[in-house]
RODO-2510 file (C-alpha; in nm, 4 decimals, decimal comma):
residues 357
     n   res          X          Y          Z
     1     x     5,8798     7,2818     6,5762
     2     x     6,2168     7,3501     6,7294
     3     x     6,4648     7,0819     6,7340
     4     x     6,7570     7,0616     6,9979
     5     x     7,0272     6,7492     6,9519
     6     x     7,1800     6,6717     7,2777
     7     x     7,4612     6,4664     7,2940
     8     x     7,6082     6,2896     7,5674
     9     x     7,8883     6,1287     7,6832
    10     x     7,8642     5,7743     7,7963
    11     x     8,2088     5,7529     8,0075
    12     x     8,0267     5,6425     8,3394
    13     x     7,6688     5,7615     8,4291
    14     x     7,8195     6,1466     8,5299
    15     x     7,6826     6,3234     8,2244
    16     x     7,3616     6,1473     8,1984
    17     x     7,3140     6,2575     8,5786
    18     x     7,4003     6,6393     8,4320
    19     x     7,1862     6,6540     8,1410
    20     x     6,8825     6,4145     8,2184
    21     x     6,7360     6,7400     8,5119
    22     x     6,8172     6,9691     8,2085
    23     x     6,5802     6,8118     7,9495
    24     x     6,2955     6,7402     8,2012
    25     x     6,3111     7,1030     8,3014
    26     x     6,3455     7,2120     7,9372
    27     x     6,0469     7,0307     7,8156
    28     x     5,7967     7,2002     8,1008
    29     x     5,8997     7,5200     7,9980
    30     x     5,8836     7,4103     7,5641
    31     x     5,6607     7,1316     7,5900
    32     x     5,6390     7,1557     7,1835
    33     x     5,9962     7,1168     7,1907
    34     x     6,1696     6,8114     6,9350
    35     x     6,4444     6,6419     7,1478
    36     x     6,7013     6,4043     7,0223
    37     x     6,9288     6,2574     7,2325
    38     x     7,2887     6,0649     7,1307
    39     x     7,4644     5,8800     7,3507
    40     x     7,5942     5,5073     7,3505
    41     x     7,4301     5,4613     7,7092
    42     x     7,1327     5,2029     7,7125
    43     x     6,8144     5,3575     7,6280
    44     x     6,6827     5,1733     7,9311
    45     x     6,9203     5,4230     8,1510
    46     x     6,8702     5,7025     7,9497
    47     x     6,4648     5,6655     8,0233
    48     x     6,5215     5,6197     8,4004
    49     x     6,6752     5,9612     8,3787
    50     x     6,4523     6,1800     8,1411
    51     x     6,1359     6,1525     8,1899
    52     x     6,0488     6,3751     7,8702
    53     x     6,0100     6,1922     7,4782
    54     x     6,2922     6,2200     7,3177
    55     x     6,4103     5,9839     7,0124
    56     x     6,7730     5,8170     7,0713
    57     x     7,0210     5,6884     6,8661
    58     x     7,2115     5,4358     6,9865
    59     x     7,6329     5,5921     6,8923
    60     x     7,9543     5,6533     7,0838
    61     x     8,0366     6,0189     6,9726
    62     x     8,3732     6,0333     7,2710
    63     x     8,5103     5,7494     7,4688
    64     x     8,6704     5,9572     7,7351
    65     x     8,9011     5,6929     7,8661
    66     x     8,9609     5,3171     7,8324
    67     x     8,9377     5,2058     8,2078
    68     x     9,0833     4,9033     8,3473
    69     x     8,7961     4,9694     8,6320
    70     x     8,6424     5,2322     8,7687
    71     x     8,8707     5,3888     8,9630
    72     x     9,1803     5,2762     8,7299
    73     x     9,3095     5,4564     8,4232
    74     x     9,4392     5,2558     8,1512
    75     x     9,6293     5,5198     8,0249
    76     x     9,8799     5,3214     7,7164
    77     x     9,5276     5,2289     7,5458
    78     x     9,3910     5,5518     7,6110
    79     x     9,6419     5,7137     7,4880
    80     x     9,6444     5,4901     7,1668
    81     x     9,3013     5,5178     7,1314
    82     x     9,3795     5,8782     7,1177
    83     x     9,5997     5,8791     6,8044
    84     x     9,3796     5,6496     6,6260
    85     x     9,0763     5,9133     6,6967
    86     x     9,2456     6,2284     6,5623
    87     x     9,4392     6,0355     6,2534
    88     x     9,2458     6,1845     6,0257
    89     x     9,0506     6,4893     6,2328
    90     x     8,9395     6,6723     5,9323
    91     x     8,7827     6,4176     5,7980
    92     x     8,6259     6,3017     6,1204
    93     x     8,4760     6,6643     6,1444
    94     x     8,3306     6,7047     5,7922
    95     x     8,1453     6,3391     5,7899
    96     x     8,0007     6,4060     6,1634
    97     x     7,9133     6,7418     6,0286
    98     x     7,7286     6,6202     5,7458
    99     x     7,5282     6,4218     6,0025
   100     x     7,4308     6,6432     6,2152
   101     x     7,3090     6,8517     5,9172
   102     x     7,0838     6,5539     5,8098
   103     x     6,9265     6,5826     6,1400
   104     x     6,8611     6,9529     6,0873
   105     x     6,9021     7,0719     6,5006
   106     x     6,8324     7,4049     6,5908
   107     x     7,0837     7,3710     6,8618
   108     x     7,3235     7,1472     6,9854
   109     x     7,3872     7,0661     7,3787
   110     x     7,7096     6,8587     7,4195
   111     x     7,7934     6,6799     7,7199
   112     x     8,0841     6,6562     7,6389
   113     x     8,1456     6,5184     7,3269
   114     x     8,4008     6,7514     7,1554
   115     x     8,3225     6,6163     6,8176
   116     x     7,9915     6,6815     6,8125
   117     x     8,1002     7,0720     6,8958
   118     x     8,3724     7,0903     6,6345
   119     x     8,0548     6,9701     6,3804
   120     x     7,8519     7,1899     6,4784
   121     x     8,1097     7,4660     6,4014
   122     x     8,1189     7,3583     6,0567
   123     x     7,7287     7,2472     6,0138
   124     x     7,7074     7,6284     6,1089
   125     x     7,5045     7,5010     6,4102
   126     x     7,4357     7,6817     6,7345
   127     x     7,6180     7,5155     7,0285
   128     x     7,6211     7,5075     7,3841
   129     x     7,8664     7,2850     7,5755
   130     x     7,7719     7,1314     7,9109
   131     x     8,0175     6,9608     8,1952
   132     x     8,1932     6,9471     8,4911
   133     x     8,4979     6,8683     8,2743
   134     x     8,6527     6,8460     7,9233
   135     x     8,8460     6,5998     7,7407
   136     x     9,0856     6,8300     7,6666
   137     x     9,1866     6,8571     8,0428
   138     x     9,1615     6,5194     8,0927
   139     x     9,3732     6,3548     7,7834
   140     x     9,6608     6,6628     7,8674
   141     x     9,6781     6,5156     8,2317
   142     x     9,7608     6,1565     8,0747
   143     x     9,9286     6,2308     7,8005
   144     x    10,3236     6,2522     7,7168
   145     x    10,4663     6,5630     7,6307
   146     x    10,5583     6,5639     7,2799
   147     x    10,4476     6,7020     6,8951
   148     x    10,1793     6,4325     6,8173
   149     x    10,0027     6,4708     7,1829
   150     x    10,0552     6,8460     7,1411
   151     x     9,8161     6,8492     6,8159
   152     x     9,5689     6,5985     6,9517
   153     x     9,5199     6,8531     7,2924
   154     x     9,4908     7,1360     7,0186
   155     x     9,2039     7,0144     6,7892
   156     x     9,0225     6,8856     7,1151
   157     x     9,0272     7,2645     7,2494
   158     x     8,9650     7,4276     6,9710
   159     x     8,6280     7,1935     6,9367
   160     x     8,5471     7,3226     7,3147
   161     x     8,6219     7,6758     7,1997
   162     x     8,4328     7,6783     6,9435
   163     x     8,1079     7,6429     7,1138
   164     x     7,8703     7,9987     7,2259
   165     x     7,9313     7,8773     7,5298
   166     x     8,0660     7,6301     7,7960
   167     x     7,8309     7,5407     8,1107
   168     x     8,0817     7,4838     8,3990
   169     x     7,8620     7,2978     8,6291
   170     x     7,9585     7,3058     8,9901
   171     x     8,2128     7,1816     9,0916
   172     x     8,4171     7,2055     8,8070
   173     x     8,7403     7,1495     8,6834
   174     x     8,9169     7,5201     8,6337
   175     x     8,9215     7,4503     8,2491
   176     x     9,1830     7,7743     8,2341
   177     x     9,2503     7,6659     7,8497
   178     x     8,8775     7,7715     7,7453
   179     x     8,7841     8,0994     7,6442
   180     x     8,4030     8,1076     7,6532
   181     x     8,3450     7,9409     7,9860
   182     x     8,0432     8,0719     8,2595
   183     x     7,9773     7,9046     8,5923
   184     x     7,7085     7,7746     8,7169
   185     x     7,5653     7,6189     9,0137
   186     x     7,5146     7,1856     9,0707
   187     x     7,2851     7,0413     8,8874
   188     x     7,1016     6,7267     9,0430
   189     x     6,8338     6,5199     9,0687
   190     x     6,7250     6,4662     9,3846
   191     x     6,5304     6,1458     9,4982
   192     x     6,2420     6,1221     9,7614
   193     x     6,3238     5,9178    10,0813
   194     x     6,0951     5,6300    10,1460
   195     x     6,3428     5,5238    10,4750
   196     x     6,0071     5,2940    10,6016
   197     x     5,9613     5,1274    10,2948
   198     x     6,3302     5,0721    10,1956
   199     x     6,3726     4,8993    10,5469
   200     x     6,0256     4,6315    10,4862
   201     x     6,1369     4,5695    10,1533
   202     x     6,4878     4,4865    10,2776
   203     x     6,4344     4,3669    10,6287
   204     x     6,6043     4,5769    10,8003
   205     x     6,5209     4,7009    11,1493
   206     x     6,4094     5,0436    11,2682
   207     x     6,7255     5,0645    11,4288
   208     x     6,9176     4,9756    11,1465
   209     x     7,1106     5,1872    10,9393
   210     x     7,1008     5,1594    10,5614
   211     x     7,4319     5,2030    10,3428
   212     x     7,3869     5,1659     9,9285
   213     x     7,6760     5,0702     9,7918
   214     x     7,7039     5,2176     9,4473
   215     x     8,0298     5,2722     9,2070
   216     x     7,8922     5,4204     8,9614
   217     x     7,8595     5,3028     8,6017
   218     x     8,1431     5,1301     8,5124
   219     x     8,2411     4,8400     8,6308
   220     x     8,3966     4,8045     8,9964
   221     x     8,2784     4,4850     9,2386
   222     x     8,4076     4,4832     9,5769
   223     x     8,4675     4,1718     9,7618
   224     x     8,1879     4,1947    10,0107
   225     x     8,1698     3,8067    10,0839
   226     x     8,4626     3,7942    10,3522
   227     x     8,3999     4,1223    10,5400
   228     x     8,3208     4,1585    10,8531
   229     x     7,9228     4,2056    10,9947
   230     x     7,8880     4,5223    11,1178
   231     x     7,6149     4,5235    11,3919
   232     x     7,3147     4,7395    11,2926
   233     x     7,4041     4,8037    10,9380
   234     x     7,2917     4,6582    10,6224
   235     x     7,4111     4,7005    10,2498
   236     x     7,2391     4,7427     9,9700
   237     x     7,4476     4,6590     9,6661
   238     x     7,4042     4,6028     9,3145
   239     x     7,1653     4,2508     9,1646
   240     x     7,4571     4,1850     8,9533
   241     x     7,7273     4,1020     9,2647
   242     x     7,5807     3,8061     9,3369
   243     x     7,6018     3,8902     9,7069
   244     x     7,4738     3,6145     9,9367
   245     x     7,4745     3,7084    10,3078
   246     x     7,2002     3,7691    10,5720
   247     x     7,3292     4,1294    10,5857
   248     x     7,3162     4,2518    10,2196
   249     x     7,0262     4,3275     9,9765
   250     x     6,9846     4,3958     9,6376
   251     x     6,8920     4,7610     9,4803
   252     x     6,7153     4,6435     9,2792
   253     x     6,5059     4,4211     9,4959
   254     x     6,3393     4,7769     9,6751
   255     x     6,2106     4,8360     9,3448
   256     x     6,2463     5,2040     9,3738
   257     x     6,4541     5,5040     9,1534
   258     x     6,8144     5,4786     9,2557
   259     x     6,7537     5,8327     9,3876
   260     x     6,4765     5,7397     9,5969
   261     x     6,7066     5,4834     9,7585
   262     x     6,9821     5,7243     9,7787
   263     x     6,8100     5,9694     9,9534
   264     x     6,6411     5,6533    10,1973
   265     x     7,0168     5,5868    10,3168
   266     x     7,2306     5,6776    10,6004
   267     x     7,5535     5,6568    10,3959
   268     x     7,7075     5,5719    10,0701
   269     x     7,9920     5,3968     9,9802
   270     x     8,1253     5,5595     9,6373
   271     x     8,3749     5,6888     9,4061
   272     x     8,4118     6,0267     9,3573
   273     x     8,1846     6,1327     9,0403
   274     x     7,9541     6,4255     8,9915
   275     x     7,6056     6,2691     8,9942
   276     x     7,6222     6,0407     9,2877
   277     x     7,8523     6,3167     9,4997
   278     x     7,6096     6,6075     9,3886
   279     x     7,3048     6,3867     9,4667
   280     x     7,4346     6,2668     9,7599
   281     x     7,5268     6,6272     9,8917
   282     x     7,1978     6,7866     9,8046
   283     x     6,9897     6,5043     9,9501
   284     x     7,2520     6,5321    10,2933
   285     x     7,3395     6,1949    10,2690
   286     x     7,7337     6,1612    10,3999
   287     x     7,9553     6,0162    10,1703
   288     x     8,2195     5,7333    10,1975
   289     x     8,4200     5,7383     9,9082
   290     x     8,7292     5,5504     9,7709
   291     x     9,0264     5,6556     9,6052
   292     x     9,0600     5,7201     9,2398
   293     x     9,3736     5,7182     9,1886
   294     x     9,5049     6,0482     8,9599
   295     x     9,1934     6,0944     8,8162
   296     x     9,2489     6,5071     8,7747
   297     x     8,9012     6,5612     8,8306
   298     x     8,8681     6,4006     9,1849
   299     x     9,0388     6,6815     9,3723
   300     x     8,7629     6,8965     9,2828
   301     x     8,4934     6,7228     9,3004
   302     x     8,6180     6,5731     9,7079
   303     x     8,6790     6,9465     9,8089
   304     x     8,3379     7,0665     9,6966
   305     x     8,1874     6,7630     9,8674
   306     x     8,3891     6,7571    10,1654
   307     x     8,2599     7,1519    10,2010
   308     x     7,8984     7,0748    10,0999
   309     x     7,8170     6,7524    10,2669
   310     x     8,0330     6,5106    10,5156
   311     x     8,2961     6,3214    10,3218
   312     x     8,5402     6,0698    10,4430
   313     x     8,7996     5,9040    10,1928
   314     x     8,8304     5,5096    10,2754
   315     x     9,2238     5,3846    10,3418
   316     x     9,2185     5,1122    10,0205
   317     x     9,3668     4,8182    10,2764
   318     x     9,0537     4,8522    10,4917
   319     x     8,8063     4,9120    10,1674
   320     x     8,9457     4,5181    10,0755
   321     x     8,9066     4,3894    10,3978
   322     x     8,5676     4,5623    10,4673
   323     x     8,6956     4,7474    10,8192
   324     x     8,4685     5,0304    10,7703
   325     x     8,2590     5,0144    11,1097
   326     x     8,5200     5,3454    11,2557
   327     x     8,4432     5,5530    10,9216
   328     x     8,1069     5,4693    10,9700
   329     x     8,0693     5,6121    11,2674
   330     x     8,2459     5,8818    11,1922
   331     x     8,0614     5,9879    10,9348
   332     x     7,7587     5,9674    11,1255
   333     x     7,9366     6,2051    11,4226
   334     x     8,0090     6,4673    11,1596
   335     x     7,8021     6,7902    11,1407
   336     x     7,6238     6,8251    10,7864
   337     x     7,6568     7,1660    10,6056
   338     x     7,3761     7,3098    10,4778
   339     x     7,2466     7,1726    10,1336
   340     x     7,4507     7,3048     9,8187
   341     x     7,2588     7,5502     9,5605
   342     x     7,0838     7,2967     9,3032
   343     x     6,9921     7,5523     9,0470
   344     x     7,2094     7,4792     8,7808
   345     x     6,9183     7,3064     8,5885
   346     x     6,7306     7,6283     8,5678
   347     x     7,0527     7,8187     8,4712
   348     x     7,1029     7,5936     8,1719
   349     x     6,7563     7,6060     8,0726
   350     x     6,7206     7,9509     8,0881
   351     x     7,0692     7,9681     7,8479
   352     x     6,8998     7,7324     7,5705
   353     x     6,5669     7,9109     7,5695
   354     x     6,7199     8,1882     7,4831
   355     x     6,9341     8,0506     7,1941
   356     x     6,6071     7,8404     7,1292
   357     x     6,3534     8,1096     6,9258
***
C-alpha cells in the first residue's frame, strides 16, 4: 500500500481549503491509497474538509505569521519568532527528517510547510510542494534587510527549491525566487445552494437578501451590535459573536457545510484569502472584502477576484460603522464574469499519481 504524508499549514483555513479537494479527488482515483495528514488545525476542521480516511497528527510544522488579527501583521514577533526557528536549522532538518522516515511516506505534499520539504530532501523522500504562496516571499516582505534575515530567507528557499516540484495554484504570488515552479489553475470546493432552506432556517423573507459574514480562520469580530439595519438584508455571522439582533443569524444555526451556505448567499463580507475568494468566485457569489493591510499576497489574490467575480474593497471607517447599504448595492448592479477554471484539483492529482507508482 502506497503511503502519501501531506502536510499542511495551519496559518488561517487557506491551505486546508487548497489541499482538502486534492485528497478527496486523490482517493477516487487510489482508493487503496494510505493518507496521513499533519497539520495543527482541529481534526474537527480538517474532517469537514476531506471527506476521505486519513490518520492525523495533531503538530505545527510552520507558523507563517504571528497575527495581532486577521487582517494585522505583528511583524516584531514574527520576525523574532523567525530567528528563534532557524537558530539551529541543521538540526531542525535532521530530527524532522528522522521523523518523517519513521513514517516511511512514499511522497510528501507540503502545503506549505518548508520544513517538511527541506526533510524530505534529506529523508531522500519524493516531494511535491503545493500553494498559492511561500514563506519565503512572505518573511522577505517583513523582514529587515540585513546578514541574519539574509540567511533565514536563504534556508527557507532552498527548502522550496528543493522540492520536484512547486504547484502554483491560481492566483498566485509570482514566487520569481523558485526554480521548479508550474502553474496551475484554482482549486476549490464548491458548495450546493440551498437559497429556500437557508432563508426558513433563518427567517428571512423571499425578498430578502442573504450576506454571510465570514473572516476566515483567525480571529477577527466586527462590531455588528451598533450598525445600522439595512432594509431587506440579513447577516449570517459566526455562533461565537454573540450577535443579538432581529436581523442577524448564526452559521451555524442553518446547520449546513459552510460552502453550502456560501453558495446560498447574495454576498460576502470577507478578507482577502484564497479559499473563501476562490469559492466565492467559482460559486458567482460577489465579494465584499476588507483591507489587509500589506499583506503581499492580497494584491494578487483582489486582482484575480476582481477579474473573475465582482469585488468591491470596503473604506475601513464605514466597515466600523456598518455603512455598507451603497456597496451593497453596488455589488449587486455589477455584471458577473464568467466562472474561473476550477481544475486545479485534477492537475495536482494527476502530478502525484504519477510520482505515486
Amino acid at each position: 500500500m502506497r503511503h502519501l504524508l501531506v502536510d499542511i499549514s495551519a496559518h488561517g483555513y487557506g491551505h486546508i481549503a487548497q489541499t482538502a479537494p486534492v485528497l478527496n479527488l486523490l482517493a477516487q482515483r487510489r482508493p487503496e491509497l494510505r493518507i496521513t495528514v499533519r497539520s495543527h488545525a482541529p481534526i474537527e476542521y480538517l474532517k469537514q474538509r476531506i471527506h476521505v480516511p486519513f490518520e492525523h497528527h495533531h503538530i505545527a510544522l510552520d507558523f507563517g505569521m504571528a497575527m495581532f488579527d486577521a487582517v494585522r501583521v505583528d511583524v516584531p514577533r514574527s520576525l523574532a519568532a523567525y530567528r528563534d526557528y532557524h537558530a539551529d536549522w541543521a538540526q531542525k532538518v535532521e530530527t524532522a527528517a528522522e521523523e518523517m522516515r519513521a513514517l516511511q511516506p512514499d511522497l510528501l505534499l507540503a502545503n506549505v510547510p518548508y520544513l517538511s520539504l527541506a526533510a524530505a530532501k534529506v529523508a531522500d523522500i519524493p516531494a511535491v510542494a503545493m500553494c498559492c504562496l511561500n514563506w519565503a516571499d512572505i518573511y522577505r516582505h517583513y523582514a529587515q534587510d540585513d546578514d541574519e534575515a539574509a540567511a533565514i530567507h536563504a534556508q527557507m528557499l532552498a527548502a522550496y527549491n528543493s522540492a520536484e516540484v512547486f504547484l502554483k495554484l491560481s492566483p498566485a504570488m509570482p514566487m520569481s525566487d523558485l526554480r521548479n515552479t508550474r502553474e496551475l489553475s484554482c482549486v476549490a470546493q464548491v458548495g450546493e445552494p440551498h437559497r429556500q432552506l437557508v432563508r426558513e432556517r433563518c427567517g428571512a423573507s423571499a425578498r430578502d437578501k442573504l450576506v454571510l459574514v465570514a473572516m476566515g480562520g483567525i480571529s477577527y469580530r466586527l462590531a455588528m451590535e451598533s450598525w445600522p439595519g439595512i432594509p431587506g438584508v440579513r447577516w449570517l455571522v459566526p455562533e461565537s459573536w454573540g450577535v443579538q439582533r432581529d436581523d442577524v443569524s448564526s452559521i451555524e444555526s442553518l446547520d449546513l457545510d459552510f460552502r453550502d451556505v456560501l453558495a446560498s448567499c447574495d454576498a460576502i463580507l470577507t478578507k482577502p484569502g484564497y479559499g473563501t475568494f476562490a469559492e466565492a468566485a467559482c460559486a458567482g457569489v460577489p465579494v465584499m472584502y476588507v483591507p489587509r493591510g500589506d499583506w503581499p499576497e492580497a494584491p494578487w489574490l483582489v486582482d484575480w477576484m476582481q477579474r473573475n467575480g465582482v469585488a468591491i474593497e470596503v473604506d475601513a471607517g464605514r466597515l466600523r460603522v456598518g455603512m455598507m447599504g451603497d456597496t451593497l448595492e453596488a455589488i449587486w448592479a455589477g455584471s458577473r464574469p464568467a466562472s474561473p477554471q476550477n481544475n486545479g484539483a485534477l492537475e495536482v492529482v494527476e502530478t502525484l499519481c504519477k510520482m505515486l507508482p
